[in-house]
C-alpha positions in Angstrom: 38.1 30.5 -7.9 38.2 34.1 -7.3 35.9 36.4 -5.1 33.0 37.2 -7.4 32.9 33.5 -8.4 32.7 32.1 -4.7 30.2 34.7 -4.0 28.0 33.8 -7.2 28.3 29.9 -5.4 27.6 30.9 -2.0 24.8 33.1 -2.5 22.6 30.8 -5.5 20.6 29.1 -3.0 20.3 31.3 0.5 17.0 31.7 2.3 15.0 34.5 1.6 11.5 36.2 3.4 9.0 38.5 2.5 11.1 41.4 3.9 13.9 41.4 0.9 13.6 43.6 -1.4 17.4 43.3 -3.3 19.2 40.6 -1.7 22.9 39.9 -2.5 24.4 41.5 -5.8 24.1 45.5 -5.1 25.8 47.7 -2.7 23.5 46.8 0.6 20.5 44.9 0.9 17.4 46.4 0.8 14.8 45.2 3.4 11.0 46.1 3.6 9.7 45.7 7.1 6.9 47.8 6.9 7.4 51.4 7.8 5.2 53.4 5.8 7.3 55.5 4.0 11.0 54.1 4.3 13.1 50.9 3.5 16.4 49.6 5.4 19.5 49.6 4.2 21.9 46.4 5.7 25.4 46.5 4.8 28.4 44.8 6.0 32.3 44.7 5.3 35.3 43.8 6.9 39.0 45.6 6.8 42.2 43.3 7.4 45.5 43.6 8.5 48.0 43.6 5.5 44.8 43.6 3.0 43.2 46.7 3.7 45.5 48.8 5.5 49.2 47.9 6.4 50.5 47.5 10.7 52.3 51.3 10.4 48.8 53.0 9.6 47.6 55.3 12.3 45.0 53.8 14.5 42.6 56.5 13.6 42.6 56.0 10.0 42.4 52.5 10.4 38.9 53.2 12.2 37.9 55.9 10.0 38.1 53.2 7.0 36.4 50.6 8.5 33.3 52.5 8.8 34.1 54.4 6.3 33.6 51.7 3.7 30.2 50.8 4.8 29.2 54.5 4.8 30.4 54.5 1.0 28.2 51.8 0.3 25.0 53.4 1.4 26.0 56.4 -0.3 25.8 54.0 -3.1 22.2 53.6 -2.2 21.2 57.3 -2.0 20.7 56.2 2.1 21.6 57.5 5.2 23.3 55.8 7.8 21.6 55.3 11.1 23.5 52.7 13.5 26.5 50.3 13.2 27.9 47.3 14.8 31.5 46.7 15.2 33.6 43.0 15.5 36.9 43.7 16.5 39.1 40.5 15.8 42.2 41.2 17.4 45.9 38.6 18.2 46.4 38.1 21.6 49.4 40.5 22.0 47.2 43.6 21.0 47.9 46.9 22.0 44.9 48.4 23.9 45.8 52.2 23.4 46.1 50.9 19.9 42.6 49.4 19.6 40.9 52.8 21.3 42.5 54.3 18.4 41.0 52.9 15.7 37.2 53.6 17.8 38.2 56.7 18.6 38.5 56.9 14.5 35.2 55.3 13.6 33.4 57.6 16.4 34.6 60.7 15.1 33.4 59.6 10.8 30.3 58.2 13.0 29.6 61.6 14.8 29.6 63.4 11.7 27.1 61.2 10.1 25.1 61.0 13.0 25.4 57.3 13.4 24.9 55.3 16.6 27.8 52.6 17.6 25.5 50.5 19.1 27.1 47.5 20.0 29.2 44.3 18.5 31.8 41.9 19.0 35.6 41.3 20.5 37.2 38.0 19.7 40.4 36.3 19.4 42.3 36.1 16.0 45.9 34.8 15.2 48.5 36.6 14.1 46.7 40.3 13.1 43.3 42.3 13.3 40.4 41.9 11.6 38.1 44.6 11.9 34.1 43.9 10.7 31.5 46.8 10.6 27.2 46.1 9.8 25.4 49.2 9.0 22.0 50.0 9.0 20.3 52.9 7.3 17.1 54.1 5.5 15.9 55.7 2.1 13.0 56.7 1.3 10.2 54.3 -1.0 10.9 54.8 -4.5 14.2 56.4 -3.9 17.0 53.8 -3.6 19.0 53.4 -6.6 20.2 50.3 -7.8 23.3 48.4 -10.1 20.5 47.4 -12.2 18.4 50.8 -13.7 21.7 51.4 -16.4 19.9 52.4 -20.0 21.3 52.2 -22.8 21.9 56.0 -24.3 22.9 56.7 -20.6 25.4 59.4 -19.6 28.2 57.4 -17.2 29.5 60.2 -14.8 32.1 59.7 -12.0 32.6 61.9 -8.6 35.9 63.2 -7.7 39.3 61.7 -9.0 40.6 57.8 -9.9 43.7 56.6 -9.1 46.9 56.1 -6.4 44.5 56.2 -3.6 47.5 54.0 -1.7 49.2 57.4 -1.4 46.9 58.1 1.5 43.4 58.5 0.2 42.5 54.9 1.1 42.3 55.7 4.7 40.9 59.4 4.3 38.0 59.2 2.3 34.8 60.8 2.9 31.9 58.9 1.6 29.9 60.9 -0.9 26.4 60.3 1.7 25.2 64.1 1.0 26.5 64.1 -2.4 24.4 61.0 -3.1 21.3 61.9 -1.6 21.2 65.3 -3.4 21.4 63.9 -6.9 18.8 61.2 -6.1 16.3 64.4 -4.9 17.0 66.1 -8.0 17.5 63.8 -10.5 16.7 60.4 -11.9 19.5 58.8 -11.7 19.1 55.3 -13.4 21.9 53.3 -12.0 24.8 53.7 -9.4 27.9 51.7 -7.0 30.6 53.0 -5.4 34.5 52.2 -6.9 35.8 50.3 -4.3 37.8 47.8 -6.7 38.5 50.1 -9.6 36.5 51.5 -12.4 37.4 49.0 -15.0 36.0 46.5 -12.0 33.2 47.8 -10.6 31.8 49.4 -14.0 31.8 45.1 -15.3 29.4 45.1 -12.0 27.1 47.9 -13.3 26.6 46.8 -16.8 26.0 43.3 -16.1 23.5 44.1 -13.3 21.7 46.1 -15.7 22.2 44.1 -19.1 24.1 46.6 -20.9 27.6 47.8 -22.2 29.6 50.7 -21.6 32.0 52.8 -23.5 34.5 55.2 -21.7 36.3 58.2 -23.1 39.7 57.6 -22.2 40.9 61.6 -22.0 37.7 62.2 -20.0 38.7 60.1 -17.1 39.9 62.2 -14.3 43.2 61.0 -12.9 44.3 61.7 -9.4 47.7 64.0 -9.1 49.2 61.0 -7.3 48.8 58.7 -10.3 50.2 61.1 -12.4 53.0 61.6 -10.0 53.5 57.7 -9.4 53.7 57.0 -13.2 56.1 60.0 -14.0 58.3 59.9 -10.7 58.5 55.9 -10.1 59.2 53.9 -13.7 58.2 50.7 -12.2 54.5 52.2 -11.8 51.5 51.8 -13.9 50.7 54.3 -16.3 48.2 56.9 -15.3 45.3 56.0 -16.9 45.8 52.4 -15.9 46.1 53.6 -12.6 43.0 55.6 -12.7 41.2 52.4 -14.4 42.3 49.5 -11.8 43.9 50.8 -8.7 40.8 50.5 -6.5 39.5 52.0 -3.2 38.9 55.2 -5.0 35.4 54.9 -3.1 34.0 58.0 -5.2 30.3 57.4 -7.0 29.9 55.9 -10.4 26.0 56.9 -11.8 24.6 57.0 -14.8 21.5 59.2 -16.0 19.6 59.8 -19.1 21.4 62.0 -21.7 19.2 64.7 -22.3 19.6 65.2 -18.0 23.3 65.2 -18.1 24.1 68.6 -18.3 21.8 69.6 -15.8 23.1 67.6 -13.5 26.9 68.6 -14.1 25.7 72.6 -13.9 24.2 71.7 -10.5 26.8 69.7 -9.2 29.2 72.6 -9.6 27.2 75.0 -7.8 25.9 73.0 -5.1 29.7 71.2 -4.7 32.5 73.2 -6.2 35.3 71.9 -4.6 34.4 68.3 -5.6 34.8 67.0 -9.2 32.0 65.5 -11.6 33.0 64.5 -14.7 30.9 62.5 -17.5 33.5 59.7 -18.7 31.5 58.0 -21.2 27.6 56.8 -21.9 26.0 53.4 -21.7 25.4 51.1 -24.9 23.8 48.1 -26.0 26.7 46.0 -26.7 28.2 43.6 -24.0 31.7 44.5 -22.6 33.5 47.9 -22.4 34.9 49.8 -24.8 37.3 52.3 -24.4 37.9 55.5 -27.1 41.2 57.5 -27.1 42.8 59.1 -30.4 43.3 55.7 -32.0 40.1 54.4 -31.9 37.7 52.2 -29.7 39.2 48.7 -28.6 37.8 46.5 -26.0 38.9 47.3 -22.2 40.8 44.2 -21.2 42.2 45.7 -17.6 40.2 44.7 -14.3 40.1 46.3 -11.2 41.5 44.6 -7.7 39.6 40.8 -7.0 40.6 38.8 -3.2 41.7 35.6 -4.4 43.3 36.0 -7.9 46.1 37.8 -6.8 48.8 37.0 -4.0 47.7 39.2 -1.0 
């Protein structure tokens, strides 16, 4: 049983209240407790030692991804990010200058956000750390934006670049909060997630929350320099593309919006960000699956992104 499996069995029959709005299945929950012109955002993930993040990783950057991560997922949302609790699971021999690292990491992504560390949890755990962050934010009525809006016809556009994010950018990356908020003020966009397992993963998520397909142009994807320098430099590497495709923790956007907006939205992008990539990598269709199209044709996409339990860890 894999991760998305155990979560489909653990989640068919929780409790529910009048406050949910989207319960589990999208990047946070989304709660209605009656302010007049706002919902809640709930959000909560976890970072582990030799998962996530390997013992010889600076402190800081350790801290800066676990919050980090939840960030990216209200991003997702088109939220902002308002207060966070932190669990700190740590062995018993742990290094206390070690640990104030990794807060002094979250508290410096936190200040820039302009969210509160408001509280949480130490505890014992065997062995090595486990580090769990809950995040709350907010989004205006009408304005969060779902897995589940995908239309067929839809342009599929991507932020930034995919690929070899182990060469570092797994524990520097910046959630796309602004970048998010602006396109939902300006646009309609229909659907969106953030690529935390790997487009060929998280893209399944997207077109099965909204009942649709996908097909990807294979020369539009943008591949990171350091998957193009893994695949030419190390022969035991993926190839780039498949790098780009399933090497996960990318933690840029994945949207789609109607055709006829696309280019609108790519002409504003590149004036209001111009040192930050948005590329259209395909459109939405009415078939089930994903396609992809090179220079030999459209064939089914077979490759997956990064799922806990399938693989050794």
């Amino acid at each position: 049983m894999n991760e998305f499996e155990l979560i489909a069995r653990l989640t068919r029959s929780l409790p529910t209240n009048r406050s949910v709005v989207v319960g589990p299945g999208d990047d946070c929950a989304v709660l209605d407790v009656g302010l007049p012109d706002r919902l809640l955002l709930f959000k909560a993930d976890a970072l582990v030692e030799g998962v996530h993040y390997t013992p010889a990783a600076p402190p800081e950057k350790i801290g800066h991804k676990a919050l980090a991560r939840c960030l990216s997922d209200i991003a997702a949302m088109a939220g902002t990010p308002t207060a966070a609790l932190v669990t700190a699971a740590l062995p018993a021999s742990f290094d206390a200058a070690h640990v104030e690292g990794i807060y002094a990491g979250m508290s410096a992504l936190a200040r820039r956000h302009e969210v509160a560390i408001v509280g949480g949890e130490t505890t014992t755990n065997p062995q090595r750390t486990l580090l769990s962050v809950a995040v709350l934010g907010v989004v205006a009525r009408g304005k969060a934006v779902l897995r589940s809006g995908a239309e067929v016809g839809d342009a599929l556009l991507v932020t930034g670049e995919l690929g070899g994010s182990l060469a570092g950018k797994h524990l520097e990356f910046e959630p796309r909060l602004a970048e998010a908020r602006w396109l939902a003020q300006n646009f309609h966009v229909h659907a969106m997630l953030d690529l935390s397992d790997g487009l060929a993963g998280d893209l399944r998520h997207l077109i099965r929350a909204s009942k649709v397909g996908a097909e990807l142009l294979a020369p539009s994807i943008p591949i990171s320099l350091e998957a193009r320098r893994a695949a030419k430099e190390q022969p035991s590497s993926k190839p780039a593309l498949l790098a780009a495709l399933t090497d996960g923790e990318d933690f840029e956007l994945l949207l789609t919006v109607a055709a006829r907006d696309a280019v609108a939205v790519l002409d504003g992008w590149h004036k209001q960000f111009p040192d930050l990539r948005l590329t259209c990598i395909g459109k939405i269709t009415g078939t089930e699956g994903i396609t992809i199209r090179d220079k030999q044709g459209v064939r089914p996409l077979t490759a997956n992104g990064y799922v806990h339990f399938s693989q050794p860890e």
